[in-house]
C-alpha positions, 0 to 999 in steps of 0.5 A: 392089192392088185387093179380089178381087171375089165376086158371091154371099153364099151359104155359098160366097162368104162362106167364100172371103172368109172364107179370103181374108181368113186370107190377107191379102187383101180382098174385096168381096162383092155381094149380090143379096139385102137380107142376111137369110136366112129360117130353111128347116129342110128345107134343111139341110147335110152336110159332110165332116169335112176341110170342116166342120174348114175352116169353123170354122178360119174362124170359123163358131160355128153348127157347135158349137151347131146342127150335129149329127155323127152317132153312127152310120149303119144301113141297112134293107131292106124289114124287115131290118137289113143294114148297121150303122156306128159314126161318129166313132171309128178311121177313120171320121169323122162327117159334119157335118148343119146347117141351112144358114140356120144354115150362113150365119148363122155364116158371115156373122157371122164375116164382120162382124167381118173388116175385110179384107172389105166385104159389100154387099147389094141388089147386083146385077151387069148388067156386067163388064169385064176389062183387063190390070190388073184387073177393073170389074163394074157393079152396080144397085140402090138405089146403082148404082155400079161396083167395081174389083178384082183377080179376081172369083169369081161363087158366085151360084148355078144362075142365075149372072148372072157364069156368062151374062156371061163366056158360059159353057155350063151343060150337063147332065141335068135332074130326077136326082132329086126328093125329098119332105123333112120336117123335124120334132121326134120321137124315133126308135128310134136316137137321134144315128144317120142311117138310109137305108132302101130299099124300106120296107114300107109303102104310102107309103114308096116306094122309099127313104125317109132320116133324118138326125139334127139336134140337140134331136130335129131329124130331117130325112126324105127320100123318093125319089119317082118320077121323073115325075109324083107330086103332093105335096100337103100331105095326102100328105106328112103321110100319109108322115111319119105311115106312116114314124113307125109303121113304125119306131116300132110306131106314131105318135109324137108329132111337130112338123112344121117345115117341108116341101119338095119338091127336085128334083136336076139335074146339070150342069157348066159348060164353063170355071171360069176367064176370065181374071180371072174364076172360078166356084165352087159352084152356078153352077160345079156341080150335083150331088145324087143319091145322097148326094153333096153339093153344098155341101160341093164348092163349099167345097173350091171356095172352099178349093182357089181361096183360097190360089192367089188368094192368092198370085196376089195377093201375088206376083204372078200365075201363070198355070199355079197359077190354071189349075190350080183348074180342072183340079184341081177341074173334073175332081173335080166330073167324077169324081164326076158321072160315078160318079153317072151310072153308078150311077143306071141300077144304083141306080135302075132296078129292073129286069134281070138283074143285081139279082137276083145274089146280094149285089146288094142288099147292094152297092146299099145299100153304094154309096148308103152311100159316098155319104152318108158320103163313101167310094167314087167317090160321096162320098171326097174328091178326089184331084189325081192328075194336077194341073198343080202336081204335081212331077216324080218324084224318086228320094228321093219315097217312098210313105205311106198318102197318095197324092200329091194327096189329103188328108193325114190329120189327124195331130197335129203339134207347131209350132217354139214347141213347141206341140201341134195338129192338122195341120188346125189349121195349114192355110189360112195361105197357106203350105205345111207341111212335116212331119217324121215323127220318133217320140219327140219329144214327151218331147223337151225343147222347148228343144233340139228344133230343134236336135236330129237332122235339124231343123237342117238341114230347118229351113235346107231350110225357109227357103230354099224359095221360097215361106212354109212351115211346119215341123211334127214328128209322131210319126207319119204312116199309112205313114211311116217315121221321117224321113219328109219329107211337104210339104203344100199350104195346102189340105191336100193331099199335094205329095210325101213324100220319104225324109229330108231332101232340100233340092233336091227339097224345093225343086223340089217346092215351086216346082212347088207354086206353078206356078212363079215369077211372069213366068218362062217356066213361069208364062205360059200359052200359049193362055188361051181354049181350051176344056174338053170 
């Protein structure tokens, strides 16, 4: 079989090879760039926590030393705090900030060490080529040569040269948002917490100025500018950082700037993600920003949610409604979530009317942008693939858990056949489906008996008959399961089903629907592979 072929060596690309690689399956990454990413402060990273737990699964270093997780987030109006949250404890997990050069090196010294992948740099592609069988992409540079693959993924950017090549409409809203940013060393009143503070008092502080905490005192400072016209000059940025350091700090502190930039947000969405053998993801599939949504942590659910379906493409055979389906799963949540913004913007960002002159306006504002950047609500909650073409039929054992069908499980800790103890988490990226059996008290059984104690002998048999690799797990407990609870869980980490004890025969059907049916069967062929999305 041929390598899958991935055109762009950012923090996306790198992670898709990396997942691909967990899985058995080689790649080929090109390179525009000669390798080496400049260290850039100011452009720095914040991953949810399912997503900063995948990138170390995949063997990236950098999060421990070079990451910072917050501690807690508070909100300020004007001179007043209205908002204060405590992160990392119960229920409320703390996102994960990093420069995003630091991001890439990690990535992509995992990436050296994996010889299931092949990283080519000064690589840049001018044509492709699809057939039946595969997929021929040419590329120039101090070598100019052709590569042969199986699929090809283009994670090559805002620009993407993959996105112009297979014709693909790029369309959206220009200038969302654009943001002064500093990046430097100081201490501020709230140590290890980020800070979103709206209409400061202050004469250069604008409409809205962050702080988000990275490690040695690293802070990183955003300041929402004006949607036309401000010229940043040198002199007035450093005029706001020191206006915004005596404001909260009573006065000046002593600082090092790092670094400074101004970014501009836009918000677009390609038309199609999938052409035949051919994929987008990240940047050159989507572009969002405003209001604290991430856009780096989308394009790595990108490369999760299309890893294990190349995967299995891969190793059994190609179906074409589970290929499908990372277009309608992932083109539909990036959807979601520009739409929430778009709505929002008007609210948030206007300034006038009526309506934020109604009592708790103000307080349902900050709340809003909050979400946003901590990753709740309609801006910032992972998605959920309600309607997903892999989602199984209703069947009368299917129950209800604190999990709705289609959204991430939550990370419960989970004990393996060979007795050993872990994080459900931990388990995911492997290619194969989880199945996990909710059954309290098994962690005072004895290891030896466990799996042929109770109900385990035949979920076990249910397990090996499935028709597809799975994984059977034993929890303690899940949020909403009762005991015997049977919950079947996607490579991804997202919720197939949960069932009422130990059905085979649903078991069965929904993992079958799970993998979109068998290869070449009737349910696996695609009846119109050009039709577009609007």
């Amino acid at each position: 079989m041929d390598p899958v072929i991935i055109v762009g060596a950012g923090p996306v690309g790198l992670a898709l090879s990396l997942a691909l690689a967990q899985q058995g399956v080689p790649s080929v990454v090109l390179d525009e760039s000669p390798g080496k990413e400049g260290p850039r402060p100011a452009r720095t990273v914040v991953l949810r926590s399912d997503m900063a737990a995948m990138v170390e699964r995949l063997g990236c270093t950098t999060l421990r030393d070079e990451g910072a997780r917050w501690t807690g987030w508070r909100s300020m109006r004007r001179k007043q705090d209205v908002r204060q949250l405590a992160l990392g404890v119960d229920e409320t997990p703390a996102p994960l900030h990093i420069p995003q050069h630091a991001l890439a090196r990690g990535l992509r010294n995992a990436v050296s060490s994996e010889p299931l992948i092949k990283l080519v740099t000064e690589s840049r592609v001018d044509s492709l080529e699809q057939d039946a069988r595969g997929i021929t992409v040419h590329t120039r540079g101090p070598e100019a040569t052709w590569w042969r693959g199986s699929h090809l993924v283009g994670c090559d950017g805002a620009r993407s040269t993959i996105r112009k090549l297979l014709g693909i409409r790029f369309p959206g809203r220009t200038a969302v948002e654009r943001h002064a940013v500093a990046t430097l060393r100081t201490e501020l009143p709230w140590p290890d917490e980020a800070l979103l503070h709206r209409q400061p008092p202050w004469r250069t502080g604008g409409e809205e100025v962050t702080a988000r905490p990275l490690p040695d005192d690293v802070w990183r400072l955003d300041w929402l500018l004006p949607p036309r016209g401000e010229l940043v000059t040198p002199d007035t940025l450093v005029a706001r950082v020191r206006d915004t350091l005596a404001g909260w700090c009573g006065g000046t502190p002593p600082y090092e700037l790092l670094d400074t930039g101004v970014y501009t947000l836009h918000h677009r969405l390609a038309r199609r993600w999938r052409v035949d053998r051919a994929f987008l993801a990240g940047d050159a599939a989507h572009l969002l920003g405003a209001l604290g949504t991430q856009g780096l942590d989308e394009g790595l659910r990108d490369a999760d949610n299309l890893a294990w379906k190349l995967a299995h493409s891969w190793h059994h055979g190609i179906s074409e409604p589970l290929l499908d389906s990372y277009q309608a799963e992932r083109r539909a949540a990036v959807a979601s979530r520009l739409r929430a913004a778009d709505q929002s913007l008007p609210i948030l960002r206007g300034g006038s009317g009526l309506r934020t002159y109604l009592p708790g306006a103000a307080r349902g504002h900050d709340i809003l942008l909050t979400d946003g950047h901590l990753g709740h609500g309609p801006l910032g909650a992972p998605p959920v693939y309600t309607h997903s073409p892999l989602a199984p039929g209703y069947a009368p054992s299917q129950t209800f858990v604190g999990t709705e069908a289609g959204a991430p499980v939550s990370d419960v800790r989970v004990t393996t056949p060979d007795g050993t103890s872990a994080r459900l988490r931990d388990r995911l990226g492997r290619g194969r489906l989880l199945v996990m059996l909710v059954a309290p008290g098994t962690g005072v059984w004895d290891r030896r008996h466990w799996m042929t104690a109770g109900v385990m002998p035949r979920l076990a048999a249910a397990v090996t008959a499935l028709p597809v690799r799975a994984e059977l797990l034993v929890t303690e407990s899940y949020p909403g399961a009762s005991a015997h609870t049977v919950l079947l869980v996607r490579p991804d980490g997202h919720l197939v089903a949960a069932f009422a004890g130990v059905r085979p025969a649903e078991l069965y059907s929904a993992a079958d629907a799970a993998r979109g049916g068998a290869p070449g069967s009737p349910s696996a062929v695609r009846s119109d592979r050009t039709a577009d999305i609007n």
